[in-house]
C-alpha positions in Angstrom: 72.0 -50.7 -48.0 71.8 -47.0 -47.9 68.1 -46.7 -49.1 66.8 -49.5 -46.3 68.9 -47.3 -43.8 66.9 -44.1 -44.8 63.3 -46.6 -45.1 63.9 -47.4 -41.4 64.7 -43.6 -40.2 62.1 -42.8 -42.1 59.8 -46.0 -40.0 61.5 -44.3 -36.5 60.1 -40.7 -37.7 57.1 -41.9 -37.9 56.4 -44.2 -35.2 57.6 -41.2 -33.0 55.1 -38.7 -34.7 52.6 -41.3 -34.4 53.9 -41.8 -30.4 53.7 -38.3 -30.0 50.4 -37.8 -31.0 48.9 -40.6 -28.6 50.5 -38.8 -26.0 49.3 -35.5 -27.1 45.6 -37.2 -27.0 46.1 -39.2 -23.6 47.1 -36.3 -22.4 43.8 -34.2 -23.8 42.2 -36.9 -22.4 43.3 -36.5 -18.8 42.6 -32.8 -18.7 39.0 -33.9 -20.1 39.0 -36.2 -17.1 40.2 -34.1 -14.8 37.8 -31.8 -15.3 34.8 -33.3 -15.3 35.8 -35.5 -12.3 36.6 -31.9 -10.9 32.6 -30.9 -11.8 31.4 -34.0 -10.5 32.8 -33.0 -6.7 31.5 -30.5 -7.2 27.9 -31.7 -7.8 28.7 -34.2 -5.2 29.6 -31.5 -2.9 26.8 -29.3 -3.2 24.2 -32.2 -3.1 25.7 -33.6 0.2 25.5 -30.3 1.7 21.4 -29.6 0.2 20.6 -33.0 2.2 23.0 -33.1 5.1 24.5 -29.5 5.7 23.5 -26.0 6.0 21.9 -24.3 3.6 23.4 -20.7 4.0 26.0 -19.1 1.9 28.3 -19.1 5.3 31.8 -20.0 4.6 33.4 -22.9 7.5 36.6 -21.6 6.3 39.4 -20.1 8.6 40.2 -16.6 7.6 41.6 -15.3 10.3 45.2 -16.0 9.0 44.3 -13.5 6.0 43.8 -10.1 8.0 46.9 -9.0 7.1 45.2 -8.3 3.3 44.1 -5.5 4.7 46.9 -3.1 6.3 45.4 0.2 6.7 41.7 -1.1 6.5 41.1 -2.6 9.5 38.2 -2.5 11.4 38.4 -1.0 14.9 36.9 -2.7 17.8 34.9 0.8 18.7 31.7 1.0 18.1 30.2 3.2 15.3 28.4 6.4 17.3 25.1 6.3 17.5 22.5 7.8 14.9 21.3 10.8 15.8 18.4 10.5 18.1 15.0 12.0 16.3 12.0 12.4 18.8 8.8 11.1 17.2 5.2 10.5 18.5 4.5 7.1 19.0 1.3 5.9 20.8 1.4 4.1 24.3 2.3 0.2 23.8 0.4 -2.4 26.0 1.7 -4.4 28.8 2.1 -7.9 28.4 2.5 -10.9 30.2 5.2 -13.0 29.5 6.0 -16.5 30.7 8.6 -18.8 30.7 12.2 -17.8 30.3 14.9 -17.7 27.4 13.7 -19.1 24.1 10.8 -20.9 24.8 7.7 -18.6 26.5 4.2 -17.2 25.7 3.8 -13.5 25.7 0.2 -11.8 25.5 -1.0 -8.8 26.1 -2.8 -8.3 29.4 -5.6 -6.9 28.8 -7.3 -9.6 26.8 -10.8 -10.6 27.4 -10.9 -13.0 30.9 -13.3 -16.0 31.0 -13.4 -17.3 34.5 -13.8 -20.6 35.2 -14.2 -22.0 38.6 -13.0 -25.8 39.6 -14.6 -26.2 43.1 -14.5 -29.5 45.2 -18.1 -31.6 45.7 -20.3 -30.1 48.1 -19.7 -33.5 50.0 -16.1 -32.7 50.7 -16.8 -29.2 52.0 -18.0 -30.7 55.4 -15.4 -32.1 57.9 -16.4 -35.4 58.5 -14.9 -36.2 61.5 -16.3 -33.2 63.2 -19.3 -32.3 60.8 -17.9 -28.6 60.3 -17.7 -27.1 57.1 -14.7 -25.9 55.4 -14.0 -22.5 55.7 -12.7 -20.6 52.1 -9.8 -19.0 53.1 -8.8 -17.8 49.4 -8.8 -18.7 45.6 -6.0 -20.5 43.8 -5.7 -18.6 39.8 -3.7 -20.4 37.7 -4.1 -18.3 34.1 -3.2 -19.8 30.5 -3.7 -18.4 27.3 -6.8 -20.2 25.6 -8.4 -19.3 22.4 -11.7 -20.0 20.2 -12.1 -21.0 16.6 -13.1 -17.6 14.8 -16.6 -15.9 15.4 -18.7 -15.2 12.9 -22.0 -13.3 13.4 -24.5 -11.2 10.8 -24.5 -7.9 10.4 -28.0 -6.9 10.2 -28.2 -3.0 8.9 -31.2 -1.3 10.0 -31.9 2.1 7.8 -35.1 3.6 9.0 -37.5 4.8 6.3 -39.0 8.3 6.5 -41.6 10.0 4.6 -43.2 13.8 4.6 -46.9 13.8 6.2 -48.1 16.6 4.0 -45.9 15.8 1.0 -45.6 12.0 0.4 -44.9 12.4 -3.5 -41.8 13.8 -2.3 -40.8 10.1 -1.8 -38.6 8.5 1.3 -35.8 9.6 2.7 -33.0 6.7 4.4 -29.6 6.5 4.9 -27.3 4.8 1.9 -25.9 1.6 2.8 -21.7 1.7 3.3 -19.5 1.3 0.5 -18.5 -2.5 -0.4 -15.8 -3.6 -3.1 -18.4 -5.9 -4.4 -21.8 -4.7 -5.6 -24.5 -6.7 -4.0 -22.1 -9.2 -1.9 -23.7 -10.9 1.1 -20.8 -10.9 2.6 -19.0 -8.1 4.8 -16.0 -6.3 4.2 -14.1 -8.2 7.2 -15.0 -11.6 5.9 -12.9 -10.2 2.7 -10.4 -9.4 4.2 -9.8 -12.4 5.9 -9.6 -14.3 2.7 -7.3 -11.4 1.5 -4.8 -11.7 4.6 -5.1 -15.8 4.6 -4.0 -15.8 1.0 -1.1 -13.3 0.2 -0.1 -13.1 4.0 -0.2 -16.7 5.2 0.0 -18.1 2.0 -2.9 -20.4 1.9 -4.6 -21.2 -1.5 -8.6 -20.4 -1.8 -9.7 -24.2 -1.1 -8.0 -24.1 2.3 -9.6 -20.6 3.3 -12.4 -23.0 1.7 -12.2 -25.7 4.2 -11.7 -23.2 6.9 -14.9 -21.5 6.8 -16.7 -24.9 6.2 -15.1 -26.3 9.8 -17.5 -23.4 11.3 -20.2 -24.8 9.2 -19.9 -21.2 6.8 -20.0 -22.5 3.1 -18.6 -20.3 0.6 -18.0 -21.6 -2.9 -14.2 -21.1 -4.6 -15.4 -19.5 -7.1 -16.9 -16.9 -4.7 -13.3 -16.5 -3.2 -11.8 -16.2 -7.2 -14.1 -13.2 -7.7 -13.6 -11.4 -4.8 -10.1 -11.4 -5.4 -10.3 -10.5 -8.7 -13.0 -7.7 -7.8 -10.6 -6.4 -5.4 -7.5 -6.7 -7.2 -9.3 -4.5 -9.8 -10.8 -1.9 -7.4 -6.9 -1.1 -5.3 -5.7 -0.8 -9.2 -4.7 2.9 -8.9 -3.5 3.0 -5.3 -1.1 0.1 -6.8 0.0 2.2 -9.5 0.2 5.3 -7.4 2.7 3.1 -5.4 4.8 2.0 -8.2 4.5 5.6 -10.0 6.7 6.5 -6.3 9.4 3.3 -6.3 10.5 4.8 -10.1 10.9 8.1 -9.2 13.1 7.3 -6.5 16.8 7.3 -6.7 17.4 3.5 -5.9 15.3 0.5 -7.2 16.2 -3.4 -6.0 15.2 -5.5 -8.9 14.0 -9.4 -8.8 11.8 -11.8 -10.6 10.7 -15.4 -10.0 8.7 -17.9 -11.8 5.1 -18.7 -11.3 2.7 -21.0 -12.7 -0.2 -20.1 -14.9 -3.2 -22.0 -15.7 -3.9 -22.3 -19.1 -7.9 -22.3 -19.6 -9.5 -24.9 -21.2 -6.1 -26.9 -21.5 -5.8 -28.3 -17.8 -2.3 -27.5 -17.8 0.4 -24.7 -16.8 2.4 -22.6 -18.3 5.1 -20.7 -17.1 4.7 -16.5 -16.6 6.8 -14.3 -14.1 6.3 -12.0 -11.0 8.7 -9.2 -11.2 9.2 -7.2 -7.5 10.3 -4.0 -7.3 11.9 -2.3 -4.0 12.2 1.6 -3.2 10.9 4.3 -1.3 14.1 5.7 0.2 15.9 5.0 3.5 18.1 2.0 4.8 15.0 -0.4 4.2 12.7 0.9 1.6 9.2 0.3 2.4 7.0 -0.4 -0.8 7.1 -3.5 -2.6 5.1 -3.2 -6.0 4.7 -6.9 -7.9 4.2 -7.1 -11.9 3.3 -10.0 -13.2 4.1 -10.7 -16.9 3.7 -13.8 -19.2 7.4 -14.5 -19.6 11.3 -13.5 -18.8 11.6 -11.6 -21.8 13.7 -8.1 -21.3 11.2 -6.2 -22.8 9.3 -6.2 -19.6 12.1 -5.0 -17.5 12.8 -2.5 -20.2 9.4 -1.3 -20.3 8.5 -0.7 -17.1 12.1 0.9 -15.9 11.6 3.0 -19.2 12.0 6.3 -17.8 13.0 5.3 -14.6 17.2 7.2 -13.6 19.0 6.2 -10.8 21.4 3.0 -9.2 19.4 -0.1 -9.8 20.4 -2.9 -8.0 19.9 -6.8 -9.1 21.3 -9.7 -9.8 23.1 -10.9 -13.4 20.9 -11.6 -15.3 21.0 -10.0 -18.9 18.2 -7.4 -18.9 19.5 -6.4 -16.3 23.1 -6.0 -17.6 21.6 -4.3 -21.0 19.6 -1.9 -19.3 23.3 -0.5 -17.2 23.8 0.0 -20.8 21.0 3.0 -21.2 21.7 7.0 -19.7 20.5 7.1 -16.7 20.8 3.9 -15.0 23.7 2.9 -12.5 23.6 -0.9 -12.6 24.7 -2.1 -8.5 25.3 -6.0 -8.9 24.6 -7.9 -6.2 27.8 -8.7 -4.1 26.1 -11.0 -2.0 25.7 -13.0 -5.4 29.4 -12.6 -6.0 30.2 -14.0 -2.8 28.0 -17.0 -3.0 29.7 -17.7 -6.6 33.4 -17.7 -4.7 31.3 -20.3 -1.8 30.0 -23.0 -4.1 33.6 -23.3 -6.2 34.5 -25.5 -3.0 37.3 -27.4 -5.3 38.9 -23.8 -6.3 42.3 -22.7 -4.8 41.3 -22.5 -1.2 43.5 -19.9 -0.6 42.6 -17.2 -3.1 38.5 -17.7 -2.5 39.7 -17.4 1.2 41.5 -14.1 0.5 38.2 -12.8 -2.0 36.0 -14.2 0.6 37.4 -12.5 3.6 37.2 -9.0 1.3 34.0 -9.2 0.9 33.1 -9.8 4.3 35.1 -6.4 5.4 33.0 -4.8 2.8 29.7 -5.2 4.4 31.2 -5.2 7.5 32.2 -1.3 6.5 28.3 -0.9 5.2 27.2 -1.8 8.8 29.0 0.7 10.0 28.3 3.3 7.9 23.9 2.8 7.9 24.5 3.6 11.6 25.7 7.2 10.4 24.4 10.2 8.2 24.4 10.0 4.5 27.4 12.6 3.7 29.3 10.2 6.8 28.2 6.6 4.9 29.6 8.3 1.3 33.1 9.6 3.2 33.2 6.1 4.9 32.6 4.3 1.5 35.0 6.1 -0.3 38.1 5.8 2.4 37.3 2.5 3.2 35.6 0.2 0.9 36.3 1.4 -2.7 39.8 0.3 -1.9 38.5 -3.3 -0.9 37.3 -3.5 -4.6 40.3 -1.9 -6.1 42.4 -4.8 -4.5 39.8 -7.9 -5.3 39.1 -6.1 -9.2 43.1 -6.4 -9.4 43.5 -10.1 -7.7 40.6 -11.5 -10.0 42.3 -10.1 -13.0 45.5 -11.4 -12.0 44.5 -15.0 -11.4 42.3 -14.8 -14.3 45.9 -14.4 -16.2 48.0 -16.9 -14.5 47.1 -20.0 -12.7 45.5 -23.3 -14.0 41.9 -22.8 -14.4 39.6 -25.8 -15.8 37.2 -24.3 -18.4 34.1 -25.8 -16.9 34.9 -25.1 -13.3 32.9 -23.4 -10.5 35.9 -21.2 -9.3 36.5 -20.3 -13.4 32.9 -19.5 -13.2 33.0 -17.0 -9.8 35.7 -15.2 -11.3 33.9 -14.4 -14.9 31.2 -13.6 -12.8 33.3 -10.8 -10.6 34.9 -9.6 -14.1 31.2 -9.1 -15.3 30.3 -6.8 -12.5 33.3 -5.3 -12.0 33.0 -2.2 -14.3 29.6 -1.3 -12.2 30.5 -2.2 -8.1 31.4 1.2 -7.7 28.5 2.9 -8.6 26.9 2.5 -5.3 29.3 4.7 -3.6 28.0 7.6 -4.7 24.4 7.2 -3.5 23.5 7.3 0.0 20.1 5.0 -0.9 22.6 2.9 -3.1 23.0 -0.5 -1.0 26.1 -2.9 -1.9 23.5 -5.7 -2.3 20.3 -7.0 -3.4 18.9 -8.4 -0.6 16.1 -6.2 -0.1 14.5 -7.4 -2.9 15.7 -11.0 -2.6 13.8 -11.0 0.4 10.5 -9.4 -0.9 10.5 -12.1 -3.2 10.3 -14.7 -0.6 6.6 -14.8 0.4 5.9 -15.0 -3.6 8.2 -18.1 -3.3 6.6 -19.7 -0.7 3.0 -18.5 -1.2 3.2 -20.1 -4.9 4.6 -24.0 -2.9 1.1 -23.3 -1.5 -1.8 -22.2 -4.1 0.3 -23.6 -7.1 -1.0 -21.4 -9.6 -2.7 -18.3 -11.1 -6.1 -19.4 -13.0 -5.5 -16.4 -15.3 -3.8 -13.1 -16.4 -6.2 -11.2 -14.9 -5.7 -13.6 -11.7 -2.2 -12.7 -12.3 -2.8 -8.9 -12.2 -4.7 -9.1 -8.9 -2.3 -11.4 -7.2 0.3 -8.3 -7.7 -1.6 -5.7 -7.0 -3.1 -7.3 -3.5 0.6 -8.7 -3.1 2.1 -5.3 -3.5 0.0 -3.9 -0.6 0.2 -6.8 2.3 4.1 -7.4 1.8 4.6 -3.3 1.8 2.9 -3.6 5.1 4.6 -6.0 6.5 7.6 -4.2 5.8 6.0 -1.4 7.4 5.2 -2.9 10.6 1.2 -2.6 9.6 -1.1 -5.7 10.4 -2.6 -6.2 6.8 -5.7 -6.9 8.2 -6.4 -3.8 9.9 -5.5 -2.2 7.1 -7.7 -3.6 4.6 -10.2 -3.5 6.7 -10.2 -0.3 7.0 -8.9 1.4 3.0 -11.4 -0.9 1.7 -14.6 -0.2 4.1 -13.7 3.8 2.6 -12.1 3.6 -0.6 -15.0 4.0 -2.8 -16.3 7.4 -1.0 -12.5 9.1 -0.9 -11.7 12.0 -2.5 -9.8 10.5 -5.9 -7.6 13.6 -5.4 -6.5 12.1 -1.8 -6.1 8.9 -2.9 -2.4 9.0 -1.4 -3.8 8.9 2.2 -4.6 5.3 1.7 -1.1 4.4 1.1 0.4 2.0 3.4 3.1 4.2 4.9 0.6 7.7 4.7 -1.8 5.6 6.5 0.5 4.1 9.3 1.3 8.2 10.0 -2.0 9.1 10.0 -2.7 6.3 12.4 -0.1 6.9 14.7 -0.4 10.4 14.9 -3.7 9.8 16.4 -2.3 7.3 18.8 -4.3 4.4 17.7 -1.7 0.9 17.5 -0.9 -0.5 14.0 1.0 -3.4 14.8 
């Protein structure tokens, strides 16, 4: 009796153990559920908001309830003072002639060219025909609208006359040289170049559009014509480019980005992928020059390489070559915040309340930085000290705390905005000591943007060396449009020169040495 009473115990032990364990798995289970359910809103959220919402970073959250995070670091409603005022020449701007009101009018200047066109009555109507009188013109009725014609080509036929010495003719003949031309022998003027130049890396248009352009005004010029001036350029402007970048890595703050781009392979009829790398500096609350590599892939050595010897706050995004390189003397890594941010803003189905509370931090943090790029660099360093370097004190000691107690799913998006903070954290400080430092990367998220959308356009680069001259002719256009500089006028003119300047003055044909030049002698850049 006593043994079957211990067999069934022993039956009850293990059906419980064996009980215990399905729950233990069911329960393993749910949390497996319940978190990829939790990814899955998650994909459905962000997809529902790519096709039907917004596509900004801005949060529709209501923070105002959170302001008391920050006793002691509120902003006042005063203004910030005004910069101090610097008196600088500037050339007289045209009138123009605006019409229509609010958002949607035409502006022009008014001093464009006037063609006249004159809508008179029959001369039937001009007699009275009940009295047989004619009309007398008492005045003219103008009505004036902005009209335009397809571009005008023309030929530029150079005349050199040919002399020769009377008394002397084995002395030979004596003419003036032709103009210098980026392409030896081309029948085609430096303008038309630069059109193709602006159409391209300004407007974005591939080579067979500029193609079809010229061909609409009965011009034919063959693609392959188009390649090789591009190249031929690309290859001529190769040490104003890399007098350009020599100046954005001896500054004291870079902005750092790369995006893909396509690359033909020859002889293959396919792609494969290479890089375009930007770099930002030149100083000041928008640096001005915007240098392009391109390299084959997204290996670190090519960020390594070319910020070899480069020491000061560079600011990018995380991604690792980036994060080793904070790693070398020299180099202040600034991670993007605005990155940080847009982490906390996609984990949608994260604890509301504490991405609200990190969210709202980070707005007072550039709201601080708006503030002080309105005043002088020792003011913007006092301002970041006292003001924001406590903002990331508190949100460096909240992430660490939540990180420590609170349910987080492994795979989650809020999990993942928080590692991402903990990443940077050691480094978001490191701007407050340079003026030039910036708490983002925007700068350079922005000079990559015409990369982005010139490469929806032209698709590809047919080769390395295409690759080369895309950066180089990329570099200058985007620095001057940064600049305020129409590219075209530019172009026009370092190119009609560059061969005959002085190599030791090459500077003078940068974008911004140019634009001074130009505007000191009052001529209009824009």
């Amino acid at each position: 009796m006593m043994h079957d009473m211990i067999q069934g115990a022993d039956d009850t032990v293990k059906k419980l153990a064996e009980r215990e364990a399905q729950i233990i798995a069911m329960a393993d289970t749910i949390r497996a559920l319940e978190e990829k359910i939790s990814r899955l809103m998650e994909q459905m959220a962000w997809l529902r908001k790519q096709v039907f919402g917004p596509k900004s970073d801005r949060s529709v959250m209501n923070l105002d309830s959170l302001h008391p995070l920050l006793e002691g670091l509120e902003i006042k409603d005063d203004a910030p003072s005004a910069p101090e005022k610097i008196e600088v020449a500037v050339h007289e701007r045209k009138k123009r002639v605006r019409k229509g009101e609010g958002g949607t009018f035409i502006e022009y200047p008014d001093d464009l060219p006037v063609v006249r066109k004159v809508l008179d009555i029959p001369e039937e109507k001009k007699t009275d025909p009940g009295t047989g009188e004619k009309l007398v013109h008492i005045r003219d009725e103008v009505s004036r609208k902005l009209a335009m014609r397809p571009p005008e080509f023309y030929v530029a036929e150079y005349v050199r006359p040919v002399y020769a010495r009377r008394s002397r003719p084995e002395e030979g003949i004596l003419m003036a040289y032709m103009p210098d031309h980026p392409i030896l022998k081309s029948p085609a003027d430096i303008s038309v170049m630069t059109h193709v130049l602006v159409s391209k890396f300004a407007d974005h248009l591939p080579l067979y559009r500029i193609e079809e352009q010229f061909s609409r005004n009965d011009i034919r010029i063959s693609r392959q014509t188009l390649s090789n001036w591009v190249l031929g350029i690309g290859e001529m402007l190769t040490p104003l480019y890399g007098l350009m970048r020599g100046k954005v890595l001896s500054g004291n703050a870079i902005f750092v980005d790369e995006t893909p781009v396509n690359l033909l392979v020859k002889g293959k009829g396919r792609c494969q992928q290479a890089y375009m790398w930007v770099y930002v500096g030149g100083g000041g609350k928008d640096p001005p020059y915007r240098v392009y590599e391109f390299c084959l892939n997204r290996k670190y050595e090519n960020v390594e390489k070319t910020l070899a010897n480069y020491r000061g706050n560079m600011h990018s995004d995380q991604y690792g070559a980036y994060a080793k390189l904070s790693r070398k003397d020299g180099i202040l890594w600034d991670p993007c915040m605005a990155h940080i941010r847009r982490k906390f803003v996609e984990a949608e189905h994260g604890d509301p309340e504490f991405r609200g509370k990190i969210i709202w931090l980070i707005r007072n943090l550039f709201r601080f930085e708006r503030v002080a790029w309105s005043r002088k660099p020792e003011e913007r360093l006092r301002i970041r000290n006292e003001k924001e370097a406590p903002i990331i004190d508190r949100m460096a000691a909240m992430v660490k705390e939540r990180m420590v107690n609170g349910p987080l799913l492994p795979m989650s998006n809020f999990r993942k905005a928080l590692e991402y903070f903990m990443t940077a954290e050691p480094h978001l400080r490191n701007y407050l000591a340079n003026p030039d430092a910036r708490l983002d990367n925007n700068i350079a998220e922005r000079a990559i943007k015409p990369l982005v959308i010139g490469r929806k356009n032209w698709l590809f680069v047919g080769s390395k060396d295409g690759g080369r001259a895309t950066a180089t002719i990329l570099s200058l256009v985007q620095t001057c449009r940064a600049l305020g500089i129409d590219p075209g006028k530019y172009l026009n003119d370092i190119l009609d020169r560059f061969m005959g300047h002085p190599a030791n003055r090459i500077e003078e044909l940068l974008p911004d040495k140019w634009k001074a030049a130009n505007d000191k002698a009052g001529k209009p850049q824009g």
